[in-house]
C-alpha positions as YAML, in Angstrom:
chain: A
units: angstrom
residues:
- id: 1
  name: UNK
  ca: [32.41, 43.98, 61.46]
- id: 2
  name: UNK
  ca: [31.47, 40.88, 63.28]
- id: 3
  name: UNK
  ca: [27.71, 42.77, 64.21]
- id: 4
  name: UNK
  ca: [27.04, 44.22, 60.99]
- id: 5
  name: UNK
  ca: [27.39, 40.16, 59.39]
- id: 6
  name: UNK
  ca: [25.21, 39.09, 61.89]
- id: 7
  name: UNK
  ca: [22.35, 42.47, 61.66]
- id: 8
  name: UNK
  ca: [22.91, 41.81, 57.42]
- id: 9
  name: UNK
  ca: [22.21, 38.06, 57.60]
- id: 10
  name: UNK
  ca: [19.18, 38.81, 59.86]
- id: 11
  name: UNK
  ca: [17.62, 41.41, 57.59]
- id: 12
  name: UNK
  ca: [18.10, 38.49, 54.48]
- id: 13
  name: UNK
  ca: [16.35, 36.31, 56.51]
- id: 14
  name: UNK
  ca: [13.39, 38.30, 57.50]
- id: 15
  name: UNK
  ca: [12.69, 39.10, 53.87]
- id: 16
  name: UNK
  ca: [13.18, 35.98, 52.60]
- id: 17
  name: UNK
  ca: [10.65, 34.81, 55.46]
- id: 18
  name: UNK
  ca: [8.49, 37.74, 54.37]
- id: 19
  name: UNK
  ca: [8.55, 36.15, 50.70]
- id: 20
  name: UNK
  ca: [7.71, 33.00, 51.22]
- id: 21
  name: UNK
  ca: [4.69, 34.07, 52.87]
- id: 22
  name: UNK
  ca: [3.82, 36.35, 50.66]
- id: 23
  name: UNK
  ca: [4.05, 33.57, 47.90]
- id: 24
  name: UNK
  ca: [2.61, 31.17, 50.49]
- id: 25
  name: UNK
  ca: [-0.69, 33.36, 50.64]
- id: 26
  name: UNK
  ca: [0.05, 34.09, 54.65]
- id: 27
  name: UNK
  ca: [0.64, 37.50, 53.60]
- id: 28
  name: UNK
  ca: [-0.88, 39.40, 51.13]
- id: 29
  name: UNK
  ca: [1.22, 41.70, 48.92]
- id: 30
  name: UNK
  ca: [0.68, 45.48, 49.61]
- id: 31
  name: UNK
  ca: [-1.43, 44.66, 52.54]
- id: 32
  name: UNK
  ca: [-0.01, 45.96, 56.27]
- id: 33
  name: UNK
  ca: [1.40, 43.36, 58.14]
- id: 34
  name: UNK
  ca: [-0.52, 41.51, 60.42]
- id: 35
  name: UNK
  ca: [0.14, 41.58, 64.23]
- id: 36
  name: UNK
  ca: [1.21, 37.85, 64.13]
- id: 37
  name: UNK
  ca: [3.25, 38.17, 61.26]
- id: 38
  name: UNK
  ca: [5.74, 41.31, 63.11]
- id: 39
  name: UNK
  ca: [5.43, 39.16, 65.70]
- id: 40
  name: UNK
  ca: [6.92, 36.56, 63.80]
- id: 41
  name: UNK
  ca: [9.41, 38.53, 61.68]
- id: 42
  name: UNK
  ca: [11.11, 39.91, 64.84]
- id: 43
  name: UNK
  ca: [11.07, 36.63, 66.16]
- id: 44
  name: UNK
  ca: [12.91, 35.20, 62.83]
- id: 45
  name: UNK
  ca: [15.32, 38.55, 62.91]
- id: 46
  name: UNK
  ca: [16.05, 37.73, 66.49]
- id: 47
  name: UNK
  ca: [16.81, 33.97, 65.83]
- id: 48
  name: UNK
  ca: [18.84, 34.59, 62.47]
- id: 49
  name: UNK
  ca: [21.15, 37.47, 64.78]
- id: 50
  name: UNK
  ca: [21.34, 34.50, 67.53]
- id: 51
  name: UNK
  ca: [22.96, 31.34, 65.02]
- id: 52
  name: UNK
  ca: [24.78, 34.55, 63.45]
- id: 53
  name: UNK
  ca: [26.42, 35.25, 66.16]
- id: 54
  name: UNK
  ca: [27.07, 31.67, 67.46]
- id: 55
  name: UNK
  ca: [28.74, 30.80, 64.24]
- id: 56
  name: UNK
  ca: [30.98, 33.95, 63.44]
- id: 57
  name: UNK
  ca: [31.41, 33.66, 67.08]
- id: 58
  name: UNK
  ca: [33.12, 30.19, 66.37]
- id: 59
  name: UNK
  ca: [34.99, 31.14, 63.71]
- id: 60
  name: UNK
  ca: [36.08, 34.77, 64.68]
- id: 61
  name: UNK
  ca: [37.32, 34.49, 67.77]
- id: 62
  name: UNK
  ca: [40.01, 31.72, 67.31]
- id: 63
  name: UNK
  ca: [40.93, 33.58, 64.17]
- id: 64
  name: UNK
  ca: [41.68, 36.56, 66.34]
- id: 65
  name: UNK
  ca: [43.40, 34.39, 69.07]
- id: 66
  name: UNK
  ca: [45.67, 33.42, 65.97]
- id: 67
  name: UNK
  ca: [46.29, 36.73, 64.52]
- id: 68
  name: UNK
  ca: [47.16, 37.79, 68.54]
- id: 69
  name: UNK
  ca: [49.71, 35.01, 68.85]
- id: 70
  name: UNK
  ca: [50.98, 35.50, 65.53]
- id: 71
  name: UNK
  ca: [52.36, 39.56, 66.80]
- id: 72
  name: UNK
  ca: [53.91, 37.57, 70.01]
- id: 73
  name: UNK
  ca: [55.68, 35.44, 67.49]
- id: 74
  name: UNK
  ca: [56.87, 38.44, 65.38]
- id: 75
  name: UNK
  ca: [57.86, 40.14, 68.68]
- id: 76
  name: UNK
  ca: [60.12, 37.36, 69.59]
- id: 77
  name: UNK
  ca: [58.36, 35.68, 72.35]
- id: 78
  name: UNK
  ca: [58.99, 31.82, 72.11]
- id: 79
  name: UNK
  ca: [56.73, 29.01, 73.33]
- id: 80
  name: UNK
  ca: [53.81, 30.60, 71.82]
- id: 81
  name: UNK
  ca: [50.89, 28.65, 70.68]
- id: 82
  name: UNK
  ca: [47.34, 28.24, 70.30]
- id: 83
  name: UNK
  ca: [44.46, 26.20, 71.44]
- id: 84
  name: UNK
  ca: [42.76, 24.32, 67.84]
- id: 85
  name: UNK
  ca: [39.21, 25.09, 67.97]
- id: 86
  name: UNK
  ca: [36.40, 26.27, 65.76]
- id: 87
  name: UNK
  ca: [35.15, 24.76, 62.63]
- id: 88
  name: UNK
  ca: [37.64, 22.49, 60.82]
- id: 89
  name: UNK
  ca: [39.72, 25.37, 58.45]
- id: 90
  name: UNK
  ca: [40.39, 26.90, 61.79]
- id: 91
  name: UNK
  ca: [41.81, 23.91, 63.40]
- id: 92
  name: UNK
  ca: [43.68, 23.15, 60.88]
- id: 93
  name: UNK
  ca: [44.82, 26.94, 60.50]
- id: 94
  name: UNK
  ca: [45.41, 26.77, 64.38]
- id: 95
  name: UNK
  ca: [47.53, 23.07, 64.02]
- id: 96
  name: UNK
  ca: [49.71, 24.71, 61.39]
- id: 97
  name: UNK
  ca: [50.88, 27.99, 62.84]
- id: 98
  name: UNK
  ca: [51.56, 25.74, 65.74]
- id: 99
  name: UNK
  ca: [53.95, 23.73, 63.92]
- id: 100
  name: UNK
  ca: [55.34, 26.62, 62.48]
- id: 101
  name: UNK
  ca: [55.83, 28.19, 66.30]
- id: 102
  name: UNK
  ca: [57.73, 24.48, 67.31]
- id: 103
  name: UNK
  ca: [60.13, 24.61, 64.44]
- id: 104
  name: UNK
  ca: [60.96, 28.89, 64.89]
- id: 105
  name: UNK
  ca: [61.50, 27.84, 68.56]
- id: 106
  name: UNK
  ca: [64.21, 25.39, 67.47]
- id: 107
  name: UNK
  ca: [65.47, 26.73, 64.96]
- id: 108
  name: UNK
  ca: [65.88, 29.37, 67.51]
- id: 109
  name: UNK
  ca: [67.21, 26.72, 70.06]
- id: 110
  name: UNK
  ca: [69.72, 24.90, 67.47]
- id: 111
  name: UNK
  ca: [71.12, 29.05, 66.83]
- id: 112
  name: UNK
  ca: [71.75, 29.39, 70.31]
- id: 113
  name: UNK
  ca: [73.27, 26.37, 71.34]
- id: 114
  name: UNK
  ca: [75.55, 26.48, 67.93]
- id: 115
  name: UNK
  ca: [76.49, 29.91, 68.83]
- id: 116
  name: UNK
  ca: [77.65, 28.44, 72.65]
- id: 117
  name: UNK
  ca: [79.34, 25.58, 70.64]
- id: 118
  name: UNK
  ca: [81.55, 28.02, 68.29]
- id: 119
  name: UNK
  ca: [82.39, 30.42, 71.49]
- id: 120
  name: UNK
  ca: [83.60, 27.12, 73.06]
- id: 121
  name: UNK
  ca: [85.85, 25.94, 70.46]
- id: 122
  name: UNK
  ca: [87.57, 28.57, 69.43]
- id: 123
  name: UNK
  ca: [88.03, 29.71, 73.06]
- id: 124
  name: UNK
  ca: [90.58, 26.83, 73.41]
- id: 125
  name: UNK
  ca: [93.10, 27.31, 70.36]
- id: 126
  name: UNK
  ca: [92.85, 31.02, 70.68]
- id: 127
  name: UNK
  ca: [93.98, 30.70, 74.56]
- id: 128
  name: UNK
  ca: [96.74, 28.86, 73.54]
- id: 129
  name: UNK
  ca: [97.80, 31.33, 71.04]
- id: 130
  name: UNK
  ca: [97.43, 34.12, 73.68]
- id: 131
  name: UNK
  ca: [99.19, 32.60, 76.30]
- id: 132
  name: UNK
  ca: [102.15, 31.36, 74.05]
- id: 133
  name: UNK
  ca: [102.62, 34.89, 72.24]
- id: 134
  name: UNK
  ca: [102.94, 36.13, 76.06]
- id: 135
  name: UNK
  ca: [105.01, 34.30, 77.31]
- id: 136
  name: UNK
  ca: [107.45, 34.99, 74.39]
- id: 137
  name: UNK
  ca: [107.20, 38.57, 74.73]
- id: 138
  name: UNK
  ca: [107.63, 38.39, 78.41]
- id: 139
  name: UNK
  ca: [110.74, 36.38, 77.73]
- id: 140
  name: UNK
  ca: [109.06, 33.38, 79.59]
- id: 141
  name: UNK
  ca: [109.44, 31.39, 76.61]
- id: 142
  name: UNK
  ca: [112.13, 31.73, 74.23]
- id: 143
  name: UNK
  ca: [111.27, 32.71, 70.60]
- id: 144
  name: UNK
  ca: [111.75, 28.94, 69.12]
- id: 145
  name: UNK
  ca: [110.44, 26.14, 67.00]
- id: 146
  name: UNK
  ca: [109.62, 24.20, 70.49]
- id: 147
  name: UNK
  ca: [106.99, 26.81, 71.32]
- id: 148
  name: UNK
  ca: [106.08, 28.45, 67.91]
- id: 149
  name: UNK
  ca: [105.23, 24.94, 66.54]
- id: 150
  name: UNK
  ca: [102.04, 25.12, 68.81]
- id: 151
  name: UNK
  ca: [100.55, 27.99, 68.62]
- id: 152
  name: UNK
  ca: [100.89, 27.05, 64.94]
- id: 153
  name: UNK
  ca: [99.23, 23.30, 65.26]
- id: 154
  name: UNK
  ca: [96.16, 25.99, 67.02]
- id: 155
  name: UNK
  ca: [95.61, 28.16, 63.72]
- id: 156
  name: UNK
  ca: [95.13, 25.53, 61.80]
- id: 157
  name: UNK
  ca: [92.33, 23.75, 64.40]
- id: 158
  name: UNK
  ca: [91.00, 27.24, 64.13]
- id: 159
  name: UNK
  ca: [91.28, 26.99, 60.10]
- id: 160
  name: UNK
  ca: [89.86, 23.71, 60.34]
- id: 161
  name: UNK
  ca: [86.74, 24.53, 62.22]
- id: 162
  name: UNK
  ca: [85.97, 27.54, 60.41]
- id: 163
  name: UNK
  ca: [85.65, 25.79, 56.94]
- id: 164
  name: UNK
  ca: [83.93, 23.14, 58.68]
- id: 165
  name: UNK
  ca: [81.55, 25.83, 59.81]
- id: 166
  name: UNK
  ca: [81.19, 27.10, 56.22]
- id: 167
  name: UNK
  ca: [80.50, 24.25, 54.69]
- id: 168
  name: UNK
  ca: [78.12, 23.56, 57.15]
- id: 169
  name: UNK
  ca: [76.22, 26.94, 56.25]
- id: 170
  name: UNK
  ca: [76.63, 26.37, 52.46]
- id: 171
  name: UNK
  ca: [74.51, 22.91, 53.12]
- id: 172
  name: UNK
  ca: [71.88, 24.68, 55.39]
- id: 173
  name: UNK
  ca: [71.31, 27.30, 52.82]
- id: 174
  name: UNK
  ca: [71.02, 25.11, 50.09]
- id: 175
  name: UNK
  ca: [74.04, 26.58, 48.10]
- id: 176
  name: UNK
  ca: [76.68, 24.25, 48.52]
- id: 177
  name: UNK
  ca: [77.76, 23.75, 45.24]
- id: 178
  name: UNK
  ca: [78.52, 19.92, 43.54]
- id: 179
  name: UNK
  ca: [81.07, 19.65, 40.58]
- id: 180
  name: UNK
  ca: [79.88, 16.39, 39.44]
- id: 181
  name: UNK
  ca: [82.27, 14.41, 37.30]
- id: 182
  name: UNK
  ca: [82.42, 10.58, 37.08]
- id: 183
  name: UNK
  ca: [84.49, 9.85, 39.23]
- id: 184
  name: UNK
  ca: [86.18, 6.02, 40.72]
- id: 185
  name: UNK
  ca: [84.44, 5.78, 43.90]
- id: 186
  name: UNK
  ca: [87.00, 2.92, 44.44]
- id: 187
  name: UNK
  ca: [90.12, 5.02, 43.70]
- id: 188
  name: UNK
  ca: [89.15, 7.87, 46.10]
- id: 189
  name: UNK
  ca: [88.57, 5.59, 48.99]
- id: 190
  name: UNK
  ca: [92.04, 4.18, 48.27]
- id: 191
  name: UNK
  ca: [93.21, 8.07, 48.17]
- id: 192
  name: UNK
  ca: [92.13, 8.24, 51.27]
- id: 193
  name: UNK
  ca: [93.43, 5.47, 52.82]
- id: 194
  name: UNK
  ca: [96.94, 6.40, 51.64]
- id: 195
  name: UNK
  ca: [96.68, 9.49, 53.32]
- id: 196
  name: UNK
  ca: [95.35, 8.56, 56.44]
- id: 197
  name: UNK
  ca: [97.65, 5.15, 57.40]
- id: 198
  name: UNK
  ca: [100.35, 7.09, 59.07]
- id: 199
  name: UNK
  ca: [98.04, 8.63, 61.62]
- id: 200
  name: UNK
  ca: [96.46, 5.09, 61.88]
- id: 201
  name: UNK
  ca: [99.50, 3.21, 62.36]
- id: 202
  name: UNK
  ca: [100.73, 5.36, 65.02]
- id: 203
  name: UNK
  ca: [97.66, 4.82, 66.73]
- id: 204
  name: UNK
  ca: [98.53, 1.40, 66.06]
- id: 205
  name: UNK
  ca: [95.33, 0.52, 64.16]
- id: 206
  name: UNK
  ca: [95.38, -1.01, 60.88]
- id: 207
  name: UNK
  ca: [93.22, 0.57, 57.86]
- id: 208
  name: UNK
  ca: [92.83, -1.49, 54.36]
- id: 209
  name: UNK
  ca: [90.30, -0.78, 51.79]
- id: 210
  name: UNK
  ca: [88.03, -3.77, 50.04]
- id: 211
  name: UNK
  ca: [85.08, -4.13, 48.05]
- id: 212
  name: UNK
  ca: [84.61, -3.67, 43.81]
- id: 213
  name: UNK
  ca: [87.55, -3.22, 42.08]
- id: 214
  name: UNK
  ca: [86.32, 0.02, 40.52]
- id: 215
  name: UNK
  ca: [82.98, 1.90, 40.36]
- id: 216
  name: UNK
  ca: [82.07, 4.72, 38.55]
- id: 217
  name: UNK
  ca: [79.65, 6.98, 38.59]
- id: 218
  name: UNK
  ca: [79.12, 11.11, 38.75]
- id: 219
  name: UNK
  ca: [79.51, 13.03, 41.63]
- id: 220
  name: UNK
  ca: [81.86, 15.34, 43.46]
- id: 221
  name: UNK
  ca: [84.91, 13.69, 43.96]
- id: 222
  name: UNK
  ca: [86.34, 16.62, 46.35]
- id: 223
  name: UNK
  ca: [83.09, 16.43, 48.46]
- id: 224
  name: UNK
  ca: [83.31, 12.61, 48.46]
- id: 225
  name: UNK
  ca: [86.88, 12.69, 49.34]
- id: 226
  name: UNK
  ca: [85.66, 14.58, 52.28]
- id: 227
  name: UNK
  ca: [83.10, 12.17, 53.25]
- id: 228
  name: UNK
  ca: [85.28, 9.39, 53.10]
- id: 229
  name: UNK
  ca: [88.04, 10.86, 55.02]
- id: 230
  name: UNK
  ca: [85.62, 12.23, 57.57]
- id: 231
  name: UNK
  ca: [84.47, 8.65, 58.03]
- id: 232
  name: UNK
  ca: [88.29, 7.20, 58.36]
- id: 233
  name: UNK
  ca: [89.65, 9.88, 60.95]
- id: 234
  name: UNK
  ca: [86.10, 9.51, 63.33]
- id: 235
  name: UNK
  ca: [87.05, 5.93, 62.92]
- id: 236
  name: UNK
  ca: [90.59, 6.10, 63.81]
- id: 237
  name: UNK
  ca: [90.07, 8.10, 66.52]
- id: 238
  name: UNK
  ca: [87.41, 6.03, 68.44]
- id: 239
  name: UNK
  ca: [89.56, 2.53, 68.05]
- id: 240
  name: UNK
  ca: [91.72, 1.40, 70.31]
- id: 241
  name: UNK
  ca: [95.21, -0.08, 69.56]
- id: 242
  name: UNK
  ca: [95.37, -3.48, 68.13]
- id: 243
  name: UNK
  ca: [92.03, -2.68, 65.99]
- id: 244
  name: UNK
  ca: [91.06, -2.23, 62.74]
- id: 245
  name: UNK
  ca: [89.39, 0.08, 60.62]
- id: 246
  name: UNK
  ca: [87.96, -1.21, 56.97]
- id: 247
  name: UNK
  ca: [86.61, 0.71, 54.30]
- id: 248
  name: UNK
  ca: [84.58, -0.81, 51.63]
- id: 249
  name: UNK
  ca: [82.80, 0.41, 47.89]
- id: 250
  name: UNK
  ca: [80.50, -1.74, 46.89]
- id: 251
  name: UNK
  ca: [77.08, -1.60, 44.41]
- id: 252
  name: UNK
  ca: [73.82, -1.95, 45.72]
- id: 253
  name: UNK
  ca: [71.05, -2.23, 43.12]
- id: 254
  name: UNK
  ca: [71.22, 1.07, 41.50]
- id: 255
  name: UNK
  ca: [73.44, 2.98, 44.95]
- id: 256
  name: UNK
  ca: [76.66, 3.08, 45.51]
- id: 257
  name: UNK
  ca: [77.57, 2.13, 49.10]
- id: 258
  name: UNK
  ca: [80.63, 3.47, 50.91]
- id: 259
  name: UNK
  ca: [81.05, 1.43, 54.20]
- id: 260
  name: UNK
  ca: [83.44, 2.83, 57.13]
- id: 261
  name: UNK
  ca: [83.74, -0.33, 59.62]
- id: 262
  name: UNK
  ca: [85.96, -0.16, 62.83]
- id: 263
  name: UNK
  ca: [86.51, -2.30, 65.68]
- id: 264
  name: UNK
  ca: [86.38, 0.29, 68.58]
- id: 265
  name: UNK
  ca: [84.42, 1.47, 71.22]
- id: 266
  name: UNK
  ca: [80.95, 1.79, 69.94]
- id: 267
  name: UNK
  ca: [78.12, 3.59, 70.25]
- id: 268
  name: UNK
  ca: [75.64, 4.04, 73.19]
- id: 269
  name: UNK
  ca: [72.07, 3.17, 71.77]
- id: 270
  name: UNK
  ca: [71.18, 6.25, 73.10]
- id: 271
  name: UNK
  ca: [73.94, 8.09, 71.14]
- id: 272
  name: UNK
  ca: [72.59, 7.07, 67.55]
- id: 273
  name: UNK
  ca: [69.75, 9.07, 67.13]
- id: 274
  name: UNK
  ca: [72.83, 12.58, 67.79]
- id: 275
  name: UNK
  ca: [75.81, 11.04, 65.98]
- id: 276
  name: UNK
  ca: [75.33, 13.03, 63.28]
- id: 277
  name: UNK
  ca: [74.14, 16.23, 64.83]
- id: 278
  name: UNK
  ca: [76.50, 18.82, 65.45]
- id: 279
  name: UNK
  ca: [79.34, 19.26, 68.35]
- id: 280
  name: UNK
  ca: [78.08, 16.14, 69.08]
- id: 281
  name: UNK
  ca: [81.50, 14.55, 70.14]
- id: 282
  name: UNK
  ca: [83.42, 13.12, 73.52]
- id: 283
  name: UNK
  ca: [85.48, 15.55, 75.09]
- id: 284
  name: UNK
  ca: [88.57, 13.63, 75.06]
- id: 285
  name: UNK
  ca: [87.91, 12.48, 70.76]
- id: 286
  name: UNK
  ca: [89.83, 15.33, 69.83]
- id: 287
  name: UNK
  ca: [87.90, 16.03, 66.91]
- id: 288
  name: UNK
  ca: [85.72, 19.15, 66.25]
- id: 289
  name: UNK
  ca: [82.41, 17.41, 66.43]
- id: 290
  name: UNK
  ca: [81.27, 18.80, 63.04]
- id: 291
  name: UNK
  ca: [82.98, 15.94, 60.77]
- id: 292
  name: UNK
  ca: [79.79, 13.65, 60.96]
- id: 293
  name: UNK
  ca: [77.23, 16.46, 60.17]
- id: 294
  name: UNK
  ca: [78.97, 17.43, 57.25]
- id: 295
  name: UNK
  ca: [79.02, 13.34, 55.96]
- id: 296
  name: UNK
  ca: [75.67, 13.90, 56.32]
- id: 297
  name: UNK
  ca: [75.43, 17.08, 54.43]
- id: 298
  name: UNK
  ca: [77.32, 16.25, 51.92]
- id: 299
  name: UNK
  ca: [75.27, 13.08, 51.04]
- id: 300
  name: UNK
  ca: [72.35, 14.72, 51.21]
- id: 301
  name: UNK
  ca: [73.10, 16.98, 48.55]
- id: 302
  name: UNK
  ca: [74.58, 14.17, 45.92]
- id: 303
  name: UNK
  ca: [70.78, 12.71, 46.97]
- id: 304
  name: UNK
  ca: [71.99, 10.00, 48.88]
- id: 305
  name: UNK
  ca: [72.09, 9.60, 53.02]
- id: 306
  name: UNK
  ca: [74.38, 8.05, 55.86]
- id: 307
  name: UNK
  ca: [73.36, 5.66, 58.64]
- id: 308
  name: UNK
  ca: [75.04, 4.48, 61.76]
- id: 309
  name: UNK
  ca: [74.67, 1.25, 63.28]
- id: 310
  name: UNK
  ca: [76.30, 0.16, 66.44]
- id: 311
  name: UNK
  ca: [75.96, -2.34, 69.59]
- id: 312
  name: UNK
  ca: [76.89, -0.04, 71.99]
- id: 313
  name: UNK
  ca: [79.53, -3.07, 72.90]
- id: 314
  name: UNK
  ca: [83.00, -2.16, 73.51]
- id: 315
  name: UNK
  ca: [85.22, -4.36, 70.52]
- id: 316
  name: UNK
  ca: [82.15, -4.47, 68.38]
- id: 317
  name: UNK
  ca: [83.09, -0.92, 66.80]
- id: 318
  name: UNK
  ca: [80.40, 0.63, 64.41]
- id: 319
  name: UNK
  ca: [79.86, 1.16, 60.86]
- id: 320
  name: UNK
  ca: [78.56, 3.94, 58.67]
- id: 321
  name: UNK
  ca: [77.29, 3.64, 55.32]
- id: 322
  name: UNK
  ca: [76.77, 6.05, 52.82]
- id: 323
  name: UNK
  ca: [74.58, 5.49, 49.70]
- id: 324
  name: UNK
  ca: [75.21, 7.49, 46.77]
- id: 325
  name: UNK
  ca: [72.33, 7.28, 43.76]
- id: 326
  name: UNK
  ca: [74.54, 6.24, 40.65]
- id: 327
  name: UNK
  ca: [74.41, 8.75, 38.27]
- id: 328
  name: UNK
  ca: [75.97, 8.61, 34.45]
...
């Protein structure tokens, strides 16, 4: 294909050159050629074929290296990419399937490692189950509330990850559904810090709620309960006892800002950039690692977003703050 382009742009070119001098009076029409002028059509057939080749050349052949990587890619193989070269189009061609390469690869990373993640979690709870059914059918364990109450407490850890996990999937795919309603942002935060004051008092942390007296505005209050609550429990969990954990609403401009501040352990500067990815967690937090990622899920579909901000310094806690657009 490449050849007959080049042989087809040659045979232009000598006519054209056979034209002109025909119009130039170098050649007279209907007489034979010349000696010199063969001479000097080869040599312009021979020099079109030349800069024909040298510039399909260019383009082809990082075209084909493209299409060539492009059948790894299909096949599977990761890591592939391509060198940008050529004129411009093709570098830029070249520049994007390498971007698109980089994020298959981790999406393809991010499946694996979540995959690895799930197998770990549920390994725990559903040893526990395994091991306490046992032993009560052995007659290790007697069939009571002492040792039924567990393996009980370990469903619902499994229940809890798994709609975690859902929701999770319901964001990614962009079908996680908002009922939006206006809705007291103030009065849910205050729901929420009903619920939550037992487990914070026997950690022996105190939890109030501050800020406007009421705002209003639409959005899901379910899915904002859930950010909230999210927010309180990570914050409860990471503060020591004799700490405090404050939640605030307050109105910023034309946003809504829910603010989680605690007085606990921190967060490593290196830490912030992962807070909010998933499993990201301590081993001994107790939590599934997936409560953050779904705060910031959830307010990126009401078209708001979450930040973190902490010291790193042990006493100086953290806060997150979540801005919702205000909606009527």
């Amino acid at each position: 294909m490449v050849l007959t382009a080049v042989l087809f742009v040659g045979l232009v070119t000598a006519l054209a050159t056979w034209v002109a001098g025909a119009l130039l009076g170098i050649v007279a029409p209907g007489a034979a050629p010349s000696t010199l002028t063969a001479v000097a059509v080869v040599v312009v057939i021979l020099l079109a074929v030349l800069v024909g080749i040298r510039v399909f050349g260019s383009a082809i052949r990082p075209l084909a290296d493209i299409a060539a990587a492009t059948e790894r890619l299909a096949d599977g193989e990761p890591g592939v990419r391509v060198r940008a070269r050529g004129p411009r189009p093709i570098r830029g061609l070249a520049a994007s399937f390498n971007a698109m390469a980089e994020r298959l690869d981790r999406s393809r990373d991010d499946r694996r490692a979540l995959l690895a993640d799930v197998t770990h979690e549920l390994r725990t709870p559903l040893t526990v189950i395994t091991g306490g059914l046992e032993a009560m059918l052995d007659g290790v364990h007697p069939f009571d509330e002492d040792h039924v109450a567990p393996i009980l407490a370990e469903t619902r850890v499994m229940d809890r990850l798994l709609e975690d996990l859902r929701t999770l999937s319901l964001a990614d795919a962009g079908a996680l559904a908002l009922h939006r309603e206006p809705a007291d942002l103030r009065a849910i935060a205050e729901e929420v810090v009903a619920a939550n004051r037992p487990m914070a008092a026997a950690h022996g942390v105190t939890l109030e709620c501050a800020g406007a007296e009421r705002l209003v505005t639409s959005v899901d209050p379910v899915r904002v309960r859930e950010i909230v609550a999210n927010l309180v429990a990570n914050a409860i969990r990471h503060t020591p006892a004799g700490g405090s954990v404050d939640v605030a609403i307050d109105l910023d401009g034309d946003e809504a800002v829910i603010t989680v501040r605690d007085t606990g352990e921190g967060i490593a500067p290196g830490d912030l950039g992962r807070v909010f990815d998933r499993f990201q967690r301590r081993a001994d937090s107790g939590g599934s690692g997936l409560g953050l990622a779904i705060v910031r899920d959830l307010a990126t579909a009401h078209g708001g977003s979450v930040e973190a901000t902490s010291d790193g310094v042990p006493g100086a806690g953290s806060t997150f703050r979540v801005r919702l657009p205000l909606r009527d």
